[in-house]
PQR file of N, CA, C, O and H, with PARSE charges and radii, in Angstrom:
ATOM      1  N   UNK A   1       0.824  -1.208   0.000 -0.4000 1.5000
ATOM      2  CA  UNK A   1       0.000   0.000   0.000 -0.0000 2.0000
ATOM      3  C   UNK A   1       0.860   1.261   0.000  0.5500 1.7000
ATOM      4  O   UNK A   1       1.803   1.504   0.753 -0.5500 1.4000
ATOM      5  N   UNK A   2       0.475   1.851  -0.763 -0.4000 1.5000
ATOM      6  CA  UNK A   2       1.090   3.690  -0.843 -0.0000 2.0000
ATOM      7  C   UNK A   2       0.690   4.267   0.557  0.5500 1.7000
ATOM      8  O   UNK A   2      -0.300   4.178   1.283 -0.5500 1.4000
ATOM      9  H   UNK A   2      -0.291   1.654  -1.375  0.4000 1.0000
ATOM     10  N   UNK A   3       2.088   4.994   0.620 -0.4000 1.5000
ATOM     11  CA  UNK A   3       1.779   5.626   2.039 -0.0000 2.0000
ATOM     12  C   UNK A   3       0.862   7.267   1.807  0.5500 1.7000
ATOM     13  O   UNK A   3       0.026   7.854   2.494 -0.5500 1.4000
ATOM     14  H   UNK A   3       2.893   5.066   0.030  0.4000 1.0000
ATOM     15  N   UNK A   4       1.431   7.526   0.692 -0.4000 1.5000
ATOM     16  CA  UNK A   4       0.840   9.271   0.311 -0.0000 2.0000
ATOM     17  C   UNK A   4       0.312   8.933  -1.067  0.5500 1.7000
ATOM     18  O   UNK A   4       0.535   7.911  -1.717 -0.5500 1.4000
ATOM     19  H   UNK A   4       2.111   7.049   0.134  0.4000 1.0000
ATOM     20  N   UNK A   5      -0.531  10.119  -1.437 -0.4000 1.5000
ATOM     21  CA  UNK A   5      -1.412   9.827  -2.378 -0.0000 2.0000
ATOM     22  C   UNK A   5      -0.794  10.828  -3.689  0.5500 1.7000
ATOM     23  O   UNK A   5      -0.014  11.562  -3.083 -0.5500 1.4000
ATOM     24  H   UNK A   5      -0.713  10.949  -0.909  0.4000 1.0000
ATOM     25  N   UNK A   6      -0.763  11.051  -4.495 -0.4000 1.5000
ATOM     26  CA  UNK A   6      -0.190  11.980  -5.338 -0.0000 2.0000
ATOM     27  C   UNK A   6      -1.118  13.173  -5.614  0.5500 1.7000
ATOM     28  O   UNK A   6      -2.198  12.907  -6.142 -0.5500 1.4000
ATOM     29  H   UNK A   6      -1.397  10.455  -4.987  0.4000 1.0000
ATOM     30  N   UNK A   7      -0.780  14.715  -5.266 -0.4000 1.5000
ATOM     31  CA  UNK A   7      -1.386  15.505  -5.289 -0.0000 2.0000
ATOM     32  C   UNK A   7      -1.895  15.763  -6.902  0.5500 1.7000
ATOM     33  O   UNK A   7      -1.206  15.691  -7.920 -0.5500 1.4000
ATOM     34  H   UNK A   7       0.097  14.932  -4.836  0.4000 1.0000
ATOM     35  N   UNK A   8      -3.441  16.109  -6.762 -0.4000 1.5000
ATOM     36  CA  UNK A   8      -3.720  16.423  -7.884 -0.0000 2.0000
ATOM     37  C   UNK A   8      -3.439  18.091  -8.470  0.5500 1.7000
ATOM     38  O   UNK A   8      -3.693  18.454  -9.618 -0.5500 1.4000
ATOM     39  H   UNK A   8      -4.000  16.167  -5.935  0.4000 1.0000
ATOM     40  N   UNK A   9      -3.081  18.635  -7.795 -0.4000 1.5000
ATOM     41  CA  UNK A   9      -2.532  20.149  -8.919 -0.0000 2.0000
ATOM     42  C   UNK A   9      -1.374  19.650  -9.292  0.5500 1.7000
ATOM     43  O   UNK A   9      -0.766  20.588  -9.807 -0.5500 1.4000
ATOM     44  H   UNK A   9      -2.875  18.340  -6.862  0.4000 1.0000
ATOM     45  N   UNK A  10      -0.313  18.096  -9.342 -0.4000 1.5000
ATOM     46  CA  UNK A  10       0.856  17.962 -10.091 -0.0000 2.0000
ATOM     47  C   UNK A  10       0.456  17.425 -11.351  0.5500 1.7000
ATOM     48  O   UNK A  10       1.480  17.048 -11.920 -0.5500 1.4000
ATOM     49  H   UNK A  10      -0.807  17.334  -8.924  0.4000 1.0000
ATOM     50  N   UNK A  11      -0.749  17.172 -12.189 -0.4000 1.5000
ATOM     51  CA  UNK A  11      -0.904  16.135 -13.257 -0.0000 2.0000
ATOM     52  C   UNK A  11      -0.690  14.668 -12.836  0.5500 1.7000
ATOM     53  O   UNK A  11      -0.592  14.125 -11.736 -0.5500 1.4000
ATOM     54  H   UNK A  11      -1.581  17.478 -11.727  0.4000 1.0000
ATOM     55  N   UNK A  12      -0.660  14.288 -13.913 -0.4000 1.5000
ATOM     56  CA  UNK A  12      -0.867  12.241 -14.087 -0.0000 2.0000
ATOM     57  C   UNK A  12       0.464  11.858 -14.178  0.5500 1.7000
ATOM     58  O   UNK A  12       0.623  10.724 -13.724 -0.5500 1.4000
ATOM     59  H   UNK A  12      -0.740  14.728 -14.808  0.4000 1.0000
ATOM     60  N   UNK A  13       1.303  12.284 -14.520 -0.4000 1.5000
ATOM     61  CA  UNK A  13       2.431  11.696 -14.332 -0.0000 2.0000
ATOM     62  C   UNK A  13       3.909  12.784 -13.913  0.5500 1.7000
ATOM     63  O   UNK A  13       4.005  14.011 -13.922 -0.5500 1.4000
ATOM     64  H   UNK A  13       1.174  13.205 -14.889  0.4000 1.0000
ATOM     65  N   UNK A  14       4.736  11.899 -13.631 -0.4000 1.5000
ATOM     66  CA  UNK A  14       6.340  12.261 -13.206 -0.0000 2.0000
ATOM     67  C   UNK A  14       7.227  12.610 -14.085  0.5500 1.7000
ATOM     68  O   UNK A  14       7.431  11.607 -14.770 -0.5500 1.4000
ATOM     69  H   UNK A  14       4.658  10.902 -13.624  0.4000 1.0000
ATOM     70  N   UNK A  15       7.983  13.625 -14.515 -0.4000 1.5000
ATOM     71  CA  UNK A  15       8.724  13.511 -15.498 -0.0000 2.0000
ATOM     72  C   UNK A  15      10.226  14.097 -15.279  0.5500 1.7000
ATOM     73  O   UNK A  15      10.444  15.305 -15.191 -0.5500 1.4000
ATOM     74  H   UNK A  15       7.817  14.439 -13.959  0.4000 1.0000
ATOM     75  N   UNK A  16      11.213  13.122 -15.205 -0.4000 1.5000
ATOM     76  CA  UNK A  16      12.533  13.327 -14.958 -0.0000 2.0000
ATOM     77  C   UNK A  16      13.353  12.851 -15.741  0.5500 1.7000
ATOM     78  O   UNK A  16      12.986  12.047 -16.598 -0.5500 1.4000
ATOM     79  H   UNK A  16      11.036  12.140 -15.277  0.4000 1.0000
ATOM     80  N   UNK A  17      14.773  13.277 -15.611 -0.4000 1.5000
ATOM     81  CA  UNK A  17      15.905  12.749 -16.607 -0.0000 2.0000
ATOM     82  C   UNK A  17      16.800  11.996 -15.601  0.5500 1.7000
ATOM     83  O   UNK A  17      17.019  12.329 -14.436 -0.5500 1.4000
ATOM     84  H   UNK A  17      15.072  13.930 -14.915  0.4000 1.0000
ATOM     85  N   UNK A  18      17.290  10.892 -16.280 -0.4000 1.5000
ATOM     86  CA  UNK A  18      18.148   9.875 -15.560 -0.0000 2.0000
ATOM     87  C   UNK A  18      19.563  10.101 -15.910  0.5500 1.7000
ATOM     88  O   UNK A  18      20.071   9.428 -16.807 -0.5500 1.4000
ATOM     89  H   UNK A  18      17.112  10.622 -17.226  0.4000 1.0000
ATOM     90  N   UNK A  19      20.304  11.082 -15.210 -0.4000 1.5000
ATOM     91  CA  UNK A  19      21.770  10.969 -15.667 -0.0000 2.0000
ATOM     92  C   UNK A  19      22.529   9.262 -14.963  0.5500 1.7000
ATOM     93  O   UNK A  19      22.357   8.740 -13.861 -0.5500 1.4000
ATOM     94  H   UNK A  19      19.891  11.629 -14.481  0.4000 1.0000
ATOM     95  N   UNK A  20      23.237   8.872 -15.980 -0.4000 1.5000
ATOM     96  CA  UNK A  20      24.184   7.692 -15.054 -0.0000 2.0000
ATOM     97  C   UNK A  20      25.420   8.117 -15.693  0.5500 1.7000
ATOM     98  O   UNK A  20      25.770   9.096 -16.352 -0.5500 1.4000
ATOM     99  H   UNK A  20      23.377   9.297 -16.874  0.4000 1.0000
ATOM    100  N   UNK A  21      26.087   6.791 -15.173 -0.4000 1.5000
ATOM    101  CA  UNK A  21      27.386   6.755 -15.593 -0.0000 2.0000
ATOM    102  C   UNK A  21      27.728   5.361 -15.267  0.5500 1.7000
ATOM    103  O   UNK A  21      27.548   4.884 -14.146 -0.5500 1.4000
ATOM    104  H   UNK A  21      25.802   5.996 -14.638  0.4000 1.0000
ATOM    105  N   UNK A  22      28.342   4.562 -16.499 -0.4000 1.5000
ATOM    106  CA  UNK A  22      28.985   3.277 -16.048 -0.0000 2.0000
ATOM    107  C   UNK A  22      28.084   2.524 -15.431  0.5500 1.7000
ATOM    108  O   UNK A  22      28.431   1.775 -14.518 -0.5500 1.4000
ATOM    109  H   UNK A  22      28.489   4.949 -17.409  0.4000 1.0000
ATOM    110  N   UNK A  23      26.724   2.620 -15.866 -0.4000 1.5000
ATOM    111  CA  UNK A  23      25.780   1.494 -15.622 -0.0000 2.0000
ATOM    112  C   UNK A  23      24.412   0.985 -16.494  0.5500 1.7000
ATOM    113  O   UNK A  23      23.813   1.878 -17.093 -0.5500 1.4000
ATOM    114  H   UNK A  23      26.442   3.228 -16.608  0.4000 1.0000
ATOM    115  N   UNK A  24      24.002  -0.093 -16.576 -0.4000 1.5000
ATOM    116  CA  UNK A  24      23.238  -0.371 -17.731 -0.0000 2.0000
ATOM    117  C   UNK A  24      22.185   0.341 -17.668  0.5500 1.7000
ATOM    118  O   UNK A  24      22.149   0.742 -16.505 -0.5500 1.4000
ATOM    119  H   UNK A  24      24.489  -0.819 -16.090  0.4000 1.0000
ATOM    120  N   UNK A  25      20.985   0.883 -18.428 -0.4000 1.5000
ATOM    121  CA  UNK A  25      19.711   1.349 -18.436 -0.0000 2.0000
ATOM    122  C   UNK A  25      19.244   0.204 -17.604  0.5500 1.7000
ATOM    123  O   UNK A  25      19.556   0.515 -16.455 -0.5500 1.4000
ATOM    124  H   UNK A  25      21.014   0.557 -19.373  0.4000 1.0000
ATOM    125  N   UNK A  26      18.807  -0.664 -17.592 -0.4000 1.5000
ATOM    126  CA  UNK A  26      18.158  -1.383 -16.554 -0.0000 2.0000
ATOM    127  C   UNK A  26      18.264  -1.712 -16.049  0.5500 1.7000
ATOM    128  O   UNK A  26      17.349  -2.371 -15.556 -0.5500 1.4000
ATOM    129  H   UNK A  26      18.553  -0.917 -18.526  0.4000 1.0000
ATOM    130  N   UNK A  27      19.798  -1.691 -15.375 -0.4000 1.5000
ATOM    131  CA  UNK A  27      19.875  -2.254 -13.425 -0.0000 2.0000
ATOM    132  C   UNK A  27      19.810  -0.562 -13.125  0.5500 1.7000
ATOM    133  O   UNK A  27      19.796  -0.394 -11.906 -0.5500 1.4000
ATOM    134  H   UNK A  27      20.542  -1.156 -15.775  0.4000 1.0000
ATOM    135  N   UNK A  28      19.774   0.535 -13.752 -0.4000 1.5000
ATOM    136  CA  UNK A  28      19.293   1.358 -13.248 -0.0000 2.0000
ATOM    137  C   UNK A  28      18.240   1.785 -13.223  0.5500 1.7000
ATOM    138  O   UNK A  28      18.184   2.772 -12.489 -0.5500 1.4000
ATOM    139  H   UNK A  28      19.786   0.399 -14.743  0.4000 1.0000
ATOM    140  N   UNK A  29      17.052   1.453 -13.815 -0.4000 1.5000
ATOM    141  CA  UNK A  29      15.719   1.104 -13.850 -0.0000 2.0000
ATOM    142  C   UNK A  29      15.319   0.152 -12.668  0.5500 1.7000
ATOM    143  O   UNK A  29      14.453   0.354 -11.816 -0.5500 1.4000
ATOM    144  H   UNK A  29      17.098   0.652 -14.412  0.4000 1.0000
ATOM    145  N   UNK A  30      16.028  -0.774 -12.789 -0.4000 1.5000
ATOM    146  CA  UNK A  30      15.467  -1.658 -11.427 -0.0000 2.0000
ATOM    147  C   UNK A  30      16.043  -1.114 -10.093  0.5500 1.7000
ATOM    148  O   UNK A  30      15.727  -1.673  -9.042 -0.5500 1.4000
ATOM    149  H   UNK A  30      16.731  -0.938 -13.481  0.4000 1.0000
ATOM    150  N   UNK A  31      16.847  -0.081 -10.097 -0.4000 1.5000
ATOM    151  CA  UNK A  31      16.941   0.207  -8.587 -0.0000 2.0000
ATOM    152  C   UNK A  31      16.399   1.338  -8.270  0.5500 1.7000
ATOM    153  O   UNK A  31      16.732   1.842  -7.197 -0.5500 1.4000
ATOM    154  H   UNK A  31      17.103   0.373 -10.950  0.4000 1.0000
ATOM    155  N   UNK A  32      15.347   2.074  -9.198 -0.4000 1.5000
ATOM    156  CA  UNK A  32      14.604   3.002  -9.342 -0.0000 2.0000
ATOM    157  C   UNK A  32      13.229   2.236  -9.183  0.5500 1.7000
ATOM    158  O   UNK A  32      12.431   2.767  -8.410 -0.5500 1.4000
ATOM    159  H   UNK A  32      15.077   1.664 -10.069  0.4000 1.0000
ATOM    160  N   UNK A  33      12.953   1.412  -9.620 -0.4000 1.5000
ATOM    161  CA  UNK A  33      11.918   0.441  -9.360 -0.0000 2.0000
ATOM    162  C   UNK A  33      11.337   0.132  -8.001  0.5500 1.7000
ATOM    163  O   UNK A  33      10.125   0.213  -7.802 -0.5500 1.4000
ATOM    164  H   UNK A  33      13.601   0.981 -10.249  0.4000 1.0000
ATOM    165  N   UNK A  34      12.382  -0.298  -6.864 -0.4000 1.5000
ATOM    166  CA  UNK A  34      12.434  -0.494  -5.906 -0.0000 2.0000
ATOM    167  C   UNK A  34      11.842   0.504  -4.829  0.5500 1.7000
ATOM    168  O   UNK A  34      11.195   0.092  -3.866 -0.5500 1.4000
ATOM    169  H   UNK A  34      13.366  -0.364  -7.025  0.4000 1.0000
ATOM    170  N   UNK A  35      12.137   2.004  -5.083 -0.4000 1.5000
ATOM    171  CA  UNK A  35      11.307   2.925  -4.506 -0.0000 2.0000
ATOM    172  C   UNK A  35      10.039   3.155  -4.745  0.5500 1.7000
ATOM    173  O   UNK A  35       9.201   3.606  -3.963 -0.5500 1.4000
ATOM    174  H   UNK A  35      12.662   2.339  -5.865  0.4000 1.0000
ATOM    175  N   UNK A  36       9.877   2.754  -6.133 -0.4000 1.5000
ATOM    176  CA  UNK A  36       8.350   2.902  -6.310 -0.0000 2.0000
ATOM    177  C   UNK A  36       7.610   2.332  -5.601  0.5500 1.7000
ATOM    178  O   UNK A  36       6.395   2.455  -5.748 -0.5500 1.4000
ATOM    179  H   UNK A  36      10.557   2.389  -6.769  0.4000 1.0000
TER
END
C-alpha cells in the first residue's frame, strides 16, 4: 500500500531525466523500481 497519495494540482504523471554513468539502463531502472 502507498503511504501518500499523489497531489492532484501535479498532473498524471512524473517527469525526470536519468543521468548515469557506467551502468546499464536497466539495473538502473530496477533500482529506481524499488522505490516505487
Amino acid at each position: 500500500p502507498r503511504k501518500h497519495s499523489w497531489p492532484k494540482s501535479r498532473g498524471s504523471y512524473c517527469h525526470f531525466v536519468l543521468y548515469k554513468e557506467n551502468k546499464d539502463t536497466m539495473d538502473a531502472i530496477n533500482v529506481l523500481s524499488k522505490y516505487l
